[in-house]
Every structure is written in structure tokens, then in C-alpha cells.
N, C-alpha and C positions, 0 to 999 in steps of 0.2 A: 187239661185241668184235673183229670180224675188220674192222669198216671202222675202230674206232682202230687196229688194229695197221698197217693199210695204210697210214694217215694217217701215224704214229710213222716205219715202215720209210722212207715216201718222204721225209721231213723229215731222218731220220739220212742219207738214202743220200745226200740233195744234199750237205747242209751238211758233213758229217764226213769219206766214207769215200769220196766222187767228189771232191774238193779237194784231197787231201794229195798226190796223185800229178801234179798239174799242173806240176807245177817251172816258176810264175809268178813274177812280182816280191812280188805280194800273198802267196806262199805262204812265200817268204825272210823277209819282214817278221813273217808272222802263226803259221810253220812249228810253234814251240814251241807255242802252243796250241793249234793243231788236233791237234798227237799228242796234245795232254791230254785234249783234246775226242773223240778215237777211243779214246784209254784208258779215258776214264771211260762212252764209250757201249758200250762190247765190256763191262764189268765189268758194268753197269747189268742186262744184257737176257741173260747169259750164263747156262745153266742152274747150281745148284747144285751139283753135281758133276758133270766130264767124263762120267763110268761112269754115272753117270741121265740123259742125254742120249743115250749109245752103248744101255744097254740100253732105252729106249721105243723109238729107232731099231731094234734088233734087232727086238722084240716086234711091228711096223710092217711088216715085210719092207723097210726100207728101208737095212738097212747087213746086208753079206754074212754069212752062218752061218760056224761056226768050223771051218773045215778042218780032217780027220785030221792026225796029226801026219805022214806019210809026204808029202816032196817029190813036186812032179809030176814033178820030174826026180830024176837023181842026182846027187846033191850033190860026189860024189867022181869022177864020171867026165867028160866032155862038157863044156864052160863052166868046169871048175877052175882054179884060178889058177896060172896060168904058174911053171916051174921059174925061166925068170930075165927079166927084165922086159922086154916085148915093144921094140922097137923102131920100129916102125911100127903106125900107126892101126889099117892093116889087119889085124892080127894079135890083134888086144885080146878073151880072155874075157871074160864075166863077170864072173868074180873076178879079173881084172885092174883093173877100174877100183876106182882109190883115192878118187875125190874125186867127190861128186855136184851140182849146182845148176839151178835153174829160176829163169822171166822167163816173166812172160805177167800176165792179169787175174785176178778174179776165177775163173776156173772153175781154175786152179793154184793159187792162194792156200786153195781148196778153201771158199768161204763156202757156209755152210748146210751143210755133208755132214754132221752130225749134229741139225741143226737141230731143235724141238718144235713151233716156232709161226713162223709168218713173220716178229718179227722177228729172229731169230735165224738167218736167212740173212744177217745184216750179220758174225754172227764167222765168223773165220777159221779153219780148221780146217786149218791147213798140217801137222797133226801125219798127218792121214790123207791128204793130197793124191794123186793118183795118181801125180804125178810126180816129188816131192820129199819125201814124207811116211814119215817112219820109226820112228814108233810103234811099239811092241810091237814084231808080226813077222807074215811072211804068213798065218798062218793067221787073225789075229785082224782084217788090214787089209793086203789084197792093193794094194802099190805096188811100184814100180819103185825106189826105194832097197830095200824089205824085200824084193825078190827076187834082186839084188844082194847082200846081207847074207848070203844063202846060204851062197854062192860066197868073198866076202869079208867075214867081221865086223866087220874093220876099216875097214870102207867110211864117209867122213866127209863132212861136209857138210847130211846130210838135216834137216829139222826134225820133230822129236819136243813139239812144240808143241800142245797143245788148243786154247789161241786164243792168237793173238797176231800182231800185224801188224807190217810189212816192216819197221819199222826197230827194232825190238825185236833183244836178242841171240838171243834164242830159234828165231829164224827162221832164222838160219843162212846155206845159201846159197842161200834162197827169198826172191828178192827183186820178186818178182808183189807187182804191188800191184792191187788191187779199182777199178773205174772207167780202168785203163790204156786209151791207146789204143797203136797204132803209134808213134807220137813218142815218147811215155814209152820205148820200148824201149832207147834211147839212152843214156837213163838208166839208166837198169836192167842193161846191159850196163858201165857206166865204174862202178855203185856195185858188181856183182858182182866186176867186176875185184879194185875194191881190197880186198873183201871177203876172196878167195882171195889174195891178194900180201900181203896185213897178220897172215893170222893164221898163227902159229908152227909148226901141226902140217901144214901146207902146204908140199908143196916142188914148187914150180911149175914147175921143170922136169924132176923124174923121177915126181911121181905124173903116172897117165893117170887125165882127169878125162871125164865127162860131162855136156851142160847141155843142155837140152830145154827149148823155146820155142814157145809158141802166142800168138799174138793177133789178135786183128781184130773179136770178136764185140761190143766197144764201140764201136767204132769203124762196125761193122753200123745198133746196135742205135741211139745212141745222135748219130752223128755227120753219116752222109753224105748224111743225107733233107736236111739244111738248108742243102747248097752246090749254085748252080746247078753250075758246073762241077766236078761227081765225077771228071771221066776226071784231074783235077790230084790228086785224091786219091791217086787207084792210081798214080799216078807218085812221088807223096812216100811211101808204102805201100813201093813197089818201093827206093826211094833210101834208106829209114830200115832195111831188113831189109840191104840189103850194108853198107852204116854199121855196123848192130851186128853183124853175122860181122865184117867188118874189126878191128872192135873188139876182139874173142874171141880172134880167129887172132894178131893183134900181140901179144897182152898175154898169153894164157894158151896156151901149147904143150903141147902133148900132150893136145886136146881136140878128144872127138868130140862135135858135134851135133847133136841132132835138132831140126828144125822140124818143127814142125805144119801140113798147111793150114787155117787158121780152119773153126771149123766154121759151118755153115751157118745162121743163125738164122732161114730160112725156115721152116726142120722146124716152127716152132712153128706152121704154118700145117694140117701134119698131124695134131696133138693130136685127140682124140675126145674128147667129155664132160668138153669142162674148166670146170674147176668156177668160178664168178663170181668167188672170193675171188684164182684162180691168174690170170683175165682183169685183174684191178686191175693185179697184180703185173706183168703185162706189160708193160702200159701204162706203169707207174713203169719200168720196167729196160729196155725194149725200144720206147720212143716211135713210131720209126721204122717201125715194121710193127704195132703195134697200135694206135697212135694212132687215131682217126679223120679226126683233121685231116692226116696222111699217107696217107691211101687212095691218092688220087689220082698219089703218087709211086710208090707199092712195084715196081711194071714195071720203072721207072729205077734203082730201089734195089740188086731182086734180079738188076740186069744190073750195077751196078755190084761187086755180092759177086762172081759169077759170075767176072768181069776180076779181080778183085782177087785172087782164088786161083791166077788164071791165071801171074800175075806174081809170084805166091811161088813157084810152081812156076816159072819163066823164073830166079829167082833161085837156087835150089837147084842148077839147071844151070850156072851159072858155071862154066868152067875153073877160074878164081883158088882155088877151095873145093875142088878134088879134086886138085892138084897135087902136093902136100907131104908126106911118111911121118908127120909132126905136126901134123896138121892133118886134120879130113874135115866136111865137111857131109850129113845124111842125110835123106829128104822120106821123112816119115811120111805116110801116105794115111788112114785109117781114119777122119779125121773130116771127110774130102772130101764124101758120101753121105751120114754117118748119119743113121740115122731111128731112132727109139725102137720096140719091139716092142709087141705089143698084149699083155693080161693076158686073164684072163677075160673073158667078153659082148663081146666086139669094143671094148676100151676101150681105150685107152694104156696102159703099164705105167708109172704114176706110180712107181712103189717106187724107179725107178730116176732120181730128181729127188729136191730136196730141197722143200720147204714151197711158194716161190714158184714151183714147176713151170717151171723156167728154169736153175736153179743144178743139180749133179748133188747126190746122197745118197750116201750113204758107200760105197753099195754101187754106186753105178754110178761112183762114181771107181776101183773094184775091177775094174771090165773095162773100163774104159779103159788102167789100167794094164797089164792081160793083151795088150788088142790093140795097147799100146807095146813092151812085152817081144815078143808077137809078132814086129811087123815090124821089129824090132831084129834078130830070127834069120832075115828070109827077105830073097831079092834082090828090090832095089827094083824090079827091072820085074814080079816077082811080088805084091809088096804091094798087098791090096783094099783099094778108095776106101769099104767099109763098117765099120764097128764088129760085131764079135762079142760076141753076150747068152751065151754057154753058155762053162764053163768047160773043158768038156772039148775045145774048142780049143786050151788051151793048149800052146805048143809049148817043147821041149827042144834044148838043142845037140847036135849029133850028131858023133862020131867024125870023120865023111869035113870036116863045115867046125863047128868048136866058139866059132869064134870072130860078135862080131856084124859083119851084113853089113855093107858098103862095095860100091862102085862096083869094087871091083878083090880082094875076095876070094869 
């Protein structure tokens, strides 16, 4: 059963759900049936109901328990939303920001985070995303919109989505697509634009917006083992990330945000005890470094990753990005380092992966999102290149600075 399911996942992941995000010639021509061919595979392999997916995940330790009702902060104090509407970037709470959006791959689109069986790491789980997911509310699915919602209810933008993929209305202004690499960002950037400029409860020049961007781990995983010349990658890497902030800053004012640095797809080289079914899974998702027939590159691979963060960070330092009172770029660090915590017996803590031990689980999108809200409230030369496992790191706005950091507050 797990080697058809393996056989199944890697036949859907080529044909359907790594194709639609190409923006090819063949994908203009052939565009309208492959949505129908990702409708009707997300429909096919989707559990029965949202709520019996979330609860075996619960039951699992794989998607986070139900927080007390009491905020880790106060609601009404630190982070509250502004008496009259800030006018610079640097100034922006919490419940200041009106409008939410994310871009990035699968690990934004949130595939598998409630996942049963491996192949149910192909749906899309944007509803819990860590970074665009606004389901319920934090107690139930700790995100970065639901922690925002606090502060603001009226907070708009997030997808409240169980499954459904980017070009659906449902997704909102989650327009990661599964399979992305770098180039796609481009994309992704001009369709979020018109996204936020076409819809009515938008007003693009007085709401203050946020949009958080991650990518690179396809691009890792899946891309750069098969070009002799990688050092032209991290150059088009470096060209495609100021392309799309250009993109952001022209078209949508009063927007702070966050890049991610790609997280590292070495870490899987740290795993303990993983299990044969998770080793398939690699191998389809991650060719590049568990391949066999890439042994022999991974040196060049993981120097090529290593440059390639380097030059997201070279990018985030732009003058052009820190100039403007409407306008801010911010280098999130936490998924520079991560590494996964160990569980009992010296093992990995899978709880915090979904099925394919690759993708996160609903619960580890829950502390990604904590250590994004984190470094959202500390100074960027403060921010750790690791991810925090324990909650009771979470931090609060405080009196003396309530607003989120910037280069200049």
C-alpha cells in the first residue's frame, strides 16, 4: 500500500501539481485542463471531512493542542491598533496592518499540514498556512494572519481555505504555488498585484499591507544539481528577488515585507530513523540530494545553497528597499540554521513534518509562524538564524517599541 501510494504521489506531483506553475507556452495552451486535472486530483485523495483530517492529526501529535483562551499578549495594550493611521512603514502595529498576502512554494501553500497518508501531502492546506492561513483563530491554528486578527479582525486577505489551489477564489491573497521555483516569483508578484488592485474592499493606497515570501527549496531540491553552471543560477536567484520587490514597491504602497531565507534542504541529511516510506518520498520531492545518481554533486549543490542565501541576504540590503516611509523590506532569519528537534530515544521529532517527512504538519506551520511573528518584533541584527520548538518563546509588543521592527525603528 505505501509503495502504491508512493507510485500515485509521484505521478500526481509530476503531471498536475509541478506543471501548472510553469507559465510555459504548453501551459497557455493546455492551462484550463490541468486546473481540472488538479481539481479533480485534490477532490479524488482529499479526506472526507476537513475536521477528520484535523482531528487524526491532533490525535498524532502532529497539528498543535488547543490553546487557553487568554492571549499570549494583550490584546488591548502593546501591538493595538493606531488611534489614526500610521504614516510611515516604520511605525505600523499589529493591528495596524489591513491587508495580508503570501508567494513562495509548497511549504506556504501549506501541502500535507493535515495530511493522513502520503498522498495527501499533494492538498493544499492554505487554510492553516503559517503565513497566510486564517482559519478559525490562534488557539485552534497558530498563523501569522490569526495572530494579526487579534489586534485587527478586520484583517483581509488571508485564506480560510481547507484545500484549494492558487488560482481558486478561495485562496485569496495566497498565491504560492506547489512546485514554484525562483522565476515563478515574478509571476506570482504581477498576479498578487492585480489581485489586491482588482478587489473592491482594497484600497491600495491607505490600507497598510503585509506579504511574506519564501522560496528557493525547489529550486534546491529539484533544479540546480542538473546545470553545470549553478554560480548563473544564484545570479538569476539574486535578479528574480529585486524584480519582484520592484514589483511590490511600484504597484502596491504601504507594504511591508518579509523575505524569508530559503530554508535549507540539507537538514534532511540530519533526520534519524527515517523511515524507508519517508526515504521514497525524498527521492520524488527532493532528487537533488537523495537521489543516488546525485551523490556525487551534493558538495557543489550545498555550496551552491549556501551562495544562494547569501545573495538573498545581499538583496534585502539594498538601499532601493529601505529608502521610502511606504515602502520597507525585512530578512527574516529563522529558517537560515533550522534543524528539526529530536522526540524521544534520540529520534527526529517527525510530529513536526507532515507524511512525506519533507512538507511541515500543521503543527510545525504553528512555530514557524510564532518564530515569524517573533522576528517581526525584534531588531534585525538581533534576529536568530534558528527556528524555536517551544512556545513559550513567544514574544509581545512592548510599551517602550509596539510597533513591528524595521531598519529605522
Amino acid at each position: 500500500m505505501q509503495l502504491l501510494s508512493l507510485v500515485l504521489f509521484t505521478f500526481i506531483l509530476m503531471i498536475f501539481f509541478t506543471v501548472d506553475c510553469q507559465y510555459t507556452f504548453l501551459d497557455t495552451k493546455f492551462g484550463p485542463f490541468v486546473k481540472i486535472a488538479r481539481l479533480f486530483a485534490s477532490d479524488l485523495i482529499k479526506p472526507r471531512t476537513f475536521e477528520l483530517g484535523y482531528q487524526i492529526n491532533l490525535r498524532n501529535g502532529k497539528a498543535q493542542q488547543l490553546f487557553k483562551d487568554d492571549f499570549f499578549c494583550d490584546a488591548n495594550g502593546p501591538g493595538r491598533r493606531s488611534e489614526s493611521v500610521p504614516s510611515s512603514v516604520h511605525r505600523l502595529t499589529p493591528g495596524d496592518i489591513d491587508v495580508i498576502g503570501a508567494m513562495g512554494d509548497s511549504l506556504t501553500a501549506a501541502n500535507g499540514a493535515l495530511a493522513v497518508n502520503g498522498l495527501q501531502t499533494l492538498l493544499e492546506g492554505r487554510g492553516v498556512s503559517w503565513s497566510i492561513g486564517g482559519r478559525d483563530n490562534w488557539r485552534k491554528f497558530l498563523t501569522l494572519p490569526n495572530l494579526i486578527k487579534v489586534y485587527n479582525p478586520k484583517l483581509y486577505g488571508y485564506s480560510e481555505a481547507e484545500n484549494s489551489v492558487g488560482f481558486q477564489r478561495e485562496s485569496k491573497f495566497s498565491v504560492a504555488e506547489p512546485g514554484a521555483i525562483s522565476f515563478h516569483t515574478i509571476q506570482q508578484a504581477k498576479n498578487l498585484v492585480k489581485r489586491m488592485r482588482s478587489d473592491p474592499l482594497v484600497d491600495i493606497s491607505k490600507h497598510w499591507k503585509v506579504i511574506t515570501i519564501m522560496i528557493g527549496s525547489n529550486d534546491f531540491c529539484l533544479d540546480v544539481c542538473y546545470y553545470d553552471n549553478q554560480d548563473k543560477l544564484i545570479d538569476d536567484a539574486e535578479r528574480n528577488m529585486i524584480h519582484v520587490l520592484r514589483i511590490i514597491r511600484e504597484n502596491l504602497p504601504r507594504t511591508l515585507v518579509n523575505v524569508l531565507i530559503p530554508v535549507d534542504v540539507g537538514l534532511l541529511f540530519t533526520f534519524k530513523q527515517i523511515s524507508p516510506e519517508c526515504k521514497g518520498f525524498h527521492y520524488a520531492e527532493c532528487p537533488c540530494l537523495a537521489s543516488v545518481t546525485q551523490f556525487k554533486k551534493i558538495k557543489r549543490t550545498l555550496r551552491t545553497i549556501r551562495l544562494w542565501k547569501e545573495r538573498i541576504v545581499k538583496v534585502v540590503d539594498m538601499e532601493e528597499f529601505h529608502n521610502r516611509d511606504d515602502f520597507e523590506v525585512n530578512l527574516i532569519k529563522f529558517t537560515k540554521n533550522a534543524r528539526l528537534p529530536d522526540a524521544k530515544n534520540n529520534i527526529t521529532d517527525y510530529t513536526l513534518l507532515s507524511q512525506d517527512c519533507f512538507h511541515l504538519s500543521q503543527r510545525g506551520h504553528s512555530y514557524f509562524a510564532m518564530n515569524l511573528w517573533n522576528q517581526m518584533l525584534t531588531k534585525e541584527n538581533e534576529r536568530p538564524s534558528t527556528t524555536s520548538f517551544n512556545y513559550a518563546d513567544f514574544k509581545c509588543p512592548t510599551y517602550e517599541n509596539p510597533y513591528f521592527r524595521t531598519r529605522k525603528n
